[in-house]
Phi, psi and omega in degrees: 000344184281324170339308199284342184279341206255000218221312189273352175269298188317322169290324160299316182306311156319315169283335176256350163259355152310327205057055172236038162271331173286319166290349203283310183297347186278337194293327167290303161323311194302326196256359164267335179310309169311296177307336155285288204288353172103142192293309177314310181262349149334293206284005161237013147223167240206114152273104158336267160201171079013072203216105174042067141074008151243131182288147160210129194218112178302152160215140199308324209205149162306355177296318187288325180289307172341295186299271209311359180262328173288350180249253317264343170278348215252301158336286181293335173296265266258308183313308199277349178292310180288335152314353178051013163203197187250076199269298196259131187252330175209155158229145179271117115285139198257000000 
């Protein structure tokens, strides 16, 4: 077991002198969304990409952006709590 503890530091390690840790965490967002916002508002919106701390996310109808603009603050607190730092600063719906 010790093998798997020095092999998962050495990787960590790697990723911060590489510096790809911060693309690494937008990429979790991209892949955390679904899991916040939920199967029901999943199947009406898309996490796009990511760019210097804003999500941008299609969403099917003007409506949907309208209901998702009264939560996005409520979002963005639950993405970056799982992320363990302050990834997503805004988000667009498109």
């Amino acid at each position: 077991m010790k093998g798997f503890a020095s092999l998962a530091e050495s990787l960590n390690e790697l990723i911060k002198n590489l510096e790809i840790e911060k693309p690494l965490k937008q990429g979790q967002a991209l892949d955390l969304w679904y899991e916040v916002v939920g199967e029901k508002v999943a199947k009406k919106s898309k996490p796009i990409k990511i760019e210097h701390g804003k999500l941008f996310v299609r969403v099917t109808s003007p409506s949907w952006r309208n209901e998702l603009q009264f939560y996005k603050h409520q979002i963005i607190h639950d993405l970056n709590e799982r992320l363990g730092e302050q990834i997503v600063k805004e988000i667009v719906f498109m």
